[in-house]
MMTF fields as JSON, N, C-alpha, C and O atoms, coordinates in Angstrom:
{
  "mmtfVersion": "1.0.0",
  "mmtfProducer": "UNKNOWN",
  "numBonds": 331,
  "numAtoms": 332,
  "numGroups": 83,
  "numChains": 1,
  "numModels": 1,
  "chainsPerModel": [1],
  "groupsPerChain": [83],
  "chainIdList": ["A"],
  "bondAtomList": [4, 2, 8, 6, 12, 10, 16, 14, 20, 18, 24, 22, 28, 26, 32, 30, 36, 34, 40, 38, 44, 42, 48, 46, 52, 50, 56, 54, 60, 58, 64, 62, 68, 66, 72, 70, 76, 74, 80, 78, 84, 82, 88, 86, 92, 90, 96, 94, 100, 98, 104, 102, 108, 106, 112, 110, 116, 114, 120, 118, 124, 122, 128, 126, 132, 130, 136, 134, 140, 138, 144, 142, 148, 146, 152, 150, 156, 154, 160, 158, 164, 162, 168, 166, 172, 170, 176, 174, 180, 178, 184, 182, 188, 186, 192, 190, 196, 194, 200, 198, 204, 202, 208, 206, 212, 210, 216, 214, 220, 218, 224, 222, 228, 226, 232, 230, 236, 234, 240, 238, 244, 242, 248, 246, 252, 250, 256, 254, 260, 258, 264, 262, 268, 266, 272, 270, 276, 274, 280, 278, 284, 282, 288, 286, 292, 290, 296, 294, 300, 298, 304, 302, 308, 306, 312, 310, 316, 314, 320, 318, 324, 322, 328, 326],
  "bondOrderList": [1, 1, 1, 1, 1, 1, 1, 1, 1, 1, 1, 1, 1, 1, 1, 1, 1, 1, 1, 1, 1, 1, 1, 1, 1, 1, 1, 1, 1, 1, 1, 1, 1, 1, 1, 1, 1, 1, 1, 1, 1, 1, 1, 1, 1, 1, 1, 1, 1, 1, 1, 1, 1, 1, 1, 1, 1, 1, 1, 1, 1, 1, 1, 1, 1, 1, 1, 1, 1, 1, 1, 1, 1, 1, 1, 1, 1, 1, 1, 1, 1, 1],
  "groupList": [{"groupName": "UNK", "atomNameList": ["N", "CA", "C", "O"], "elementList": ["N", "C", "C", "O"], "formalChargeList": [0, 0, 0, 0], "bondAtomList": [1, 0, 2, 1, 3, 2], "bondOrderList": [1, 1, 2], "singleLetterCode": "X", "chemCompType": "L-PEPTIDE LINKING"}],
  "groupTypeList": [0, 0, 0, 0, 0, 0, 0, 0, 0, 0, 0, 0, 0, 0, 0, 0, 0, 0, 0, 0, 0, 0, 0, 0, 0, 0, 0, 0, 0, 0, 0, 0, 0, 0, 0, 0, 0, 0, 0, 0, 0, 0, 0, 0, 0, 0, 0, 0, 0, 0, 0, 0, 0, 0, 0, 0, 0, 0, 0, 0, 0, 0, 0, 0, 0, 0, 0, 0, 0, 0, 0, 0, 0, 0, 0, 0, 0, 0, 0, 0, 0, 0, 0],
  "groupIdList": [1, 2, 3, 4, 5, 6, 7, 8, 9, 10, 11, 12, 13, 14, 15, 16, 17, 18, 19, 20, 21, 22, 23, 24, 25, 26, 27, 28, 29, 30, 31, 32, 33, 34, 35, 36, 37, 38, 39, 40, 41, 42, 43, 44, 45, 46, 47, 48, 49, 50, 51, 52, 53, 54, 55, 56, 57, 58, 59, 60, 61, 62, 63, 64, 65, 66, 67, 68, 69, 70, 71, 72, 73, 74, 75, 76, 77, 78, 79, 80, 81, 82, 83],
  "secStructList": [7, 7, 7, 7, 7, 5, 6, 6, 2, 2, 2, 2, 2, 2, 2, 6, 6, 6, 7, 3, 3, 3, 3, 3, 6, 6, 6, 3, 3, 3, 3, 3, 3, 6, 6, 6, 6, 3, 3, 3, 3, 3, 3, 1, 7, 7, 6, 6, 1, 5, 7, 7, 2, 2, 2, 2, 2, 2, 2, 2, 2, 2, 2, 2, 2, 6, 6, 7, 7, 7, 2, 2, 2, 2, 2, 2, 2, 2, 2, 2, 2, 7, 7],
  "xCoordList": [104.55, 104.142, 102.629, 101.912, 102.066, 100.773, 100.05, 100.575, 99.16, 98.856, 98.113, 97.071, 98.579, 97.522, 98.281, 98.213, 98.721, 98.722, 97.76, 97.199, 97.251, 96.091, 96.714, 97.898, 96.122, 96.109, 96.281, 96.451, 96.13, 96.642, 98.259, 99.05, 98.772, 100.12, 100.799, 101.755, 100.139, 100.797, 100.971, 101.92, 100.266, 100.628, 101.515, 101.838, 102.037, 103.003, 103.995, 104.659, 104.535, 105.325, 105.626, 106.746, 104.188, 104.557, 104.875, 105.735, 104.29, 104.831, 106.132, 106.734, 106.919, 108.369, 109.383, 110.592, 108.691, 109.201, 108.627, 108.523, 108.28, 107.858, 106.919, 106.968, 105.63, 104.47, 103.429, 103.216, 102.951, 101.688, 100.466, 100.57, 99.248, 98.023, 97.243, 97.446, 95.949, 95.456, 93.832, 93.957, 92.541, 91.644, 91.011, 91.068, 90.295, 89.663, 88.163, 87.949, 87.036, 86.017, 85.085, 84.764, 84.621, 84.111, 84.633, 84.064, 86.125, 86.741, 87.717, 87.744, 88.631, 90.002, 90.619, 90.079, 91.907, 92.832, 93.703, 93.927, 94.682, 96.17, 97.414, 97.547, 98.215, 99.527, 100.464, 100.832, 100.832, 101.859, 103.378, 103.482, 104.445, 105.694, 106.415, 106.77, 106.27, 106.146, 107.63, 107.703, 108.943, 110.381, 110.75, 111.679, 110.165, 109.938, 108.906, 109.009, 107.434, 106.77, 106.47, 106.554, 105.692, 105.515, 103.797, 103.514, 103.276, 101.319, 100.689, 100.753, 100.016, 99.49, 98.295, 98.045, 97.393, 96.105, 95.2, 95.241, 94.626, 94.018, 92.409, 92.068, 91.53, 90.039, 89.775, 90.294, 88.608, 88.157, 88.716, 88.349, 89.353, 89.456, 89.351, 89.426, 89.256, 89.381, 90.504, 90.729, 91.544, 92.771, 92.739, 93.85, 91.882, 91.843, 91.711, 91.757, 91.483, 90.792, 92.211, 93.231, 91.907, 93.768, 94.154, 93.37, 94.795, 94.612, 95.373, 96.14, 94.723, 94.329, 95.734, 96.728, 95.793, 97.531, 97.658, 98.519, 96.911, 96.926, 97.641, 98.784, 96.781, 97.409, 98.804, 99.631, 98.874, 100.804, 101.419, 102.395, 100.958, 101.739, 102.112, 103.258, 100.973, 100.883, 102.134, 103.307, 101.525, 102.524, 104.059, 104.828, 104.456, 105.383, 106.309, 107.535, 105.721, 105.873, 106.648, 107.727, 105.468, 105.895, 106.899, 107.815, 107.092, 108.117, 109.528, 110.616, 109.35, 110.711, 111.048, 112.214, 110.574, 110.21, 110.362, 110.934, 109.76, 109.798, 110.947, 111.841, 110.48, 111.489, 112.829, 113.406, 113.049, 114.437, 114.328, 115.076, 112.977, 113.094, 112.359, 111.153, 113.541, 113.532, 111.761, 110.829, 111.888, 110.885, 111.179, 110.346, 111.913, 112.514, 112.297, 111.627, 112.776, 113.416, 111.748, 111.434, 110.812, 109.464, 108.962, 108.532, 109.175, 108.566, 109.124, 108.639, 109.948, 110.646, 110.6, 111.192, 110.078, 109.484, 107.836, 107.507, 106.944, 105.88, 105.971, 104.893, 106.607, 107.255, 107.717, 107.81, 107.927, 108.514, 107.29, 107.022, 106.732, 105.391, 104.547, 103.842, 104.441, 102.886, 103.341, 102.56, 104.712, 105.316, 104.605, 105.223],
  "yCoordList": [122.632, 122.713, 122.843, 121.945, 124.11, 123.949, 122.45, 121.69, 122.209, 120.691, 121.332, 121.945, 121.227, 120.868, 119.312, 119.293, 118.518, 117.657, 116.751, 116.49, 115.957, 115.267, 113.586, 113.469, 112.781, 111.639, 110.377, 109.158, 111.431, 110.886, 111.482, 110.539, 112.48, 112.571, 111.537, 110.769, 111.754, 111.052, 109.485, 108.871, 108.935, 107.623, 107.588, 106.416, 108.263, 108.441, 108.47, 107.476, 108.962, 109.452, 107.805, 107.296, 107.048, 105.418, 104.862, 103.982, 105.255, 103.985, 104.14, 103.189, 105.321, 105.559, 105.187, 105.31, 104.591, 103.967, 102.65, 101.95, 102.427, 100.498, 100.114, 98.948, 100.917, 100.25, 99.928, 100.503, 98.745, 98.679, 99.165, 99.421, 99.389, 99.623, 98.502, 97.81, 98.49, 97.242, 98.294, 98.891, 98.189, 98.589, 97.464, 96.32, 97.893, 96.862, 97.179, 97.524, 97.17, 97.627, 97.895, 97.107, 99.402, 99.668, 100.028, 100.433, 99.612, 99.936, 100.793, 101.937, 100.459, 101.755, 101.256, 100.368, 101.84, 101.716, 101.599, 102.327, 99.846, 99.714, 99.948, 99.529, 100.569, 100.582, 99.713, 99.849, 98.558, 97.885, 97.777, 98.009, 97.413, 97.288, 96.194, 96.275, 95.016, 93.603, 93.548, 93.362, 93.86, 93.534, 94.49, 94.124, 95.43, 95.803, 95.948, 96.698, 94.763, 95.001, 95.858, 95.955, 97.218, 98.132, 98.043, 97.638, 98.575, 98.7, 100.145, 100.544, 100.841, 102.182, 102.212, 102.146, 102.36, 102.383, 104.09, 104.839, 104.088, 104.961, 104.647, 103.679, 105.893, 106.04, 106.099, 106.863, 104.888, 105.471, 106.99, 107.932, 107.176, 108.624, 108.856, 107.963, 109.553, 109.751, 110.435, 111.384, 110.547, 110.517, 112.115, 112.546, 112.999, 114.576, 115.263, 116.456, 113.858, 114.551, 114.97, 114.686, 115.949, 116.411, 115.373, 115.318, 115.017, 114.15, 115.367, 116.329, 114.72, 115.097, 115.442, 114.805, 116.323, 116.801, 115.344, 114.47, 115.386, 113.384, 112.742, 112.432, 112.355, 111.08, 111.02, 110.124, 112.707, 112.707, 112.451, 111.724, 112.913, 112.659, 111.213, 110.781, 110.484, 108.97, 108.542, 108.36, 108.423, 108.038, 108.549, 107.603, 109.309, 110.138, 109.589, 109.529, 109.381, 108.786, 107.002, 106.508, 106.502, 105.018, 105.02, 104.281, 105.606, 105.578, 105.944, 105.429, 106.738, 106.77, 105.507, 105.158, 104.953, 104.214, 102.504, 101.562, 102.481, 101.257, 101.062, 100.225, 102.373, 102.134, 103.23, 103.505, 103.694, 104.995, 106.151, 106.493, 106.474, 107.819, 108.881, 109.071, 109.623, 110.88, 111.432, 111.181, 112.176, 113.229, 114.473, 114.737, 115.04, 116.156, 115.034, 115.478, 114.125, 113.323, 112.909, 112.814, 112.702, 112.873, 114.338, 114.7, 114.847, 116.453, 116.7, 117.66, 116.255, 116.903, 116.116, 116.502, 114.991, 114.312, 114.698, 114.895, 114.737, 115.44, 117.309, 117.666, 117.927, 119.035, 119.279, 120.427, 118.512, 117.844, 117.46, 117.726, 116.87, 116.31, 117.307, 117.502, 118.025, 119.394, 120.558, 121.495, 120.628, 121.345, 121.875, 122.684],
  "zCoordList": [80.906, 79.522, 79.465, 79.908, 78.845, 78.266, 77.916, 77.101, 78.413, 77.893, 76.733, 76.965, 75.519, 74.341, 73.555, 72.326, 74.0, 73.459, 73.376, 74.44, 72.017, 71.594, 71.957, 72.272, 71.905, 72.08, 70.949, 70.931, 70.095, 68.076, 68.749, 68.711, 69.203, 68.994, 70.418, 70.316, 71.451, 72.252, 71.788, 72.277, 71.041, 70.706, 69.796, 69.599, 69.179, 67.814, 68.889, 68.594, 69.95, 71.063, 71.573, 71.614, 71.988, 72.435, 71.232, 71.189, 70.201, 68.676, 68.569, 68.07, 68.982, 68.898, 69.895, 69.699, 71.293, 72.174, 72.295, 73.302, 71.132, 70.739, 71.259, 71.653, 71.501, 72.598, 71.22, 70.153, 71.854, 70.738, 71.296, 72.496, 70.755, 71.323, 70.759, 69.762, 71.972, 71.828, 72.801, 73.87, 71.988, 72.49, 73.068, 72.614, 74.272, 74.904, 75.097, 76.259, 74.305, 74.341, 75.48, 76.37, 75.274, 76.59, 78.236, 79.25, 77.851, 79.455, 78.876, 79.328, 77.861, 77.95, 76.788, 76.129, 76.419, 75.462, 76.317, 77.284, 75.681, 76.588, 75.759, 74.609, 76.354, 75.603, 76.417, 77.583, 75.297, 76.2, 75.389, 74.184, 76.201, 75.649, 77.068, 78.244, 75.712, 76.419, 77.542, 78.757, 76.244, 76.934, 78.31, 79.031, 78.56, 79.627, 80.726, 81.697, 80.322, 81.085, 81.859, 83.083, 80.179, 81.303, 80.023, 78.895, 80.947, 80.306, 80.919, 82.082, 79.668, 80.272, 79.576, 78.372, 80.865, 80.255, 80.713, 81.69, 79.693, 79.582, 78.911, 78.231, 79.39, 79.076, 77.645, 76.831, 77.373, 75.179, 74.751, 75.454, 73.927, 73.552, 71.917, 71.072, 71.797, 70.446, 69.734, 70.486, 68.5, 68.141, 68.248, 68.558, 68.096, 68.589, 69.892, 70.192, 70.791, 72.525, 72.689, 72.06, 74.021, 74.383, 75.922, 76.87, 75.903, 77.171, 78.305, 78.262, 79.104, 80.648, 81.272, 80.926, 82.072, 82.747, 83.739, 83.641, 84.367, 84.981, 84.509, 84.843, 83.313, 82.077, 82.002, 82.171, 81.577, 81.254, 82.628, 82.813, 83.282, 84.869, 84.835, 84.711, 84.964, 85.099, 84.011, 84.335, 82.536, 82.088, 82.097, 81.92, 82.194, 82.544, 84.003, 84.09, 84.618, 85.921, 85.682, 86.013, 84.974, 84.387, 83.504, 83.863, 82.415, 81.531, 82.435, 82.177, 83.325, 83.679, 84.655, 84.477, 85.344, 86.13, 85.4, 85.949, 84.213, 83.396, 82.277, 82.147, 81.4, 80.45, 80.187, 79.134, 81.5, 82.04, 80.629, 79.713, 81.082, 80.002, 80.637, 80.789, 81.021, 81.803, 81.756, 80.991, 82.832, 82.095, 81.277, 80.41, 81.367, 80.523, 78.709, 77.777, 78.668, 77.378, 76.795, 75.609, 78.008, 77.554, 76.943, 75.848, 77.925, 77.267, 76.287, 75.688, 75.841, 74.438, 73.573, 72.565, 73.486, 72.696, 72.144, 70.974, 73.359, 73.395, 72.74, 72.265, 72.717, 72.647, 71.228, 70.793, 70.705, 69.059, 68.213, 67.041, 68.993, 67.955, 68.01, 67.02, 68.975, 68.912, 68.281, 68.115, 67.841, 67.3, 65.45, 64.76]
}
């Protein structure tokens, strides 16, 4: 997938798989989702930056790994919102 996804949509993507965000000044933004102890952190960004092909890897990687959501079931979630 083209990465143009922004980082205002990728969190709409975690608010829909129950993660809260919680900024931590000066080091990063955490997304956590307690009942599965899973936490994804990422660099200050701003709700328009496009995040990084990395980032999605990473999280992408964890979500399936933490909370059993495919990667395909990611991309099409991601895929839905840039829509």
């Amino acid at each position: 997938m083209k990465n143009r996804i922004t980082y205002g949509q990728l969190e709409r993507v975690l608010a829909d798989l129950s993660f809260s965000k919680r900024v931590v000044r000066g080091k990063g933004v955490v997304y956590e989702h307690p009942s599965t102890d899973t936490v994804l952190i990422v660099s200050i960004h701003r709700a328009t930056d496009r995040v990084p092909d990395f980032v999605l890897a990473s999280i992408r990687l964890q979500l399936s790994a933490k909370r059993g959501v495919s990667a395909a079931d990611f991309d099409e979630m991601l895929q839905a919102i840039a829509a």
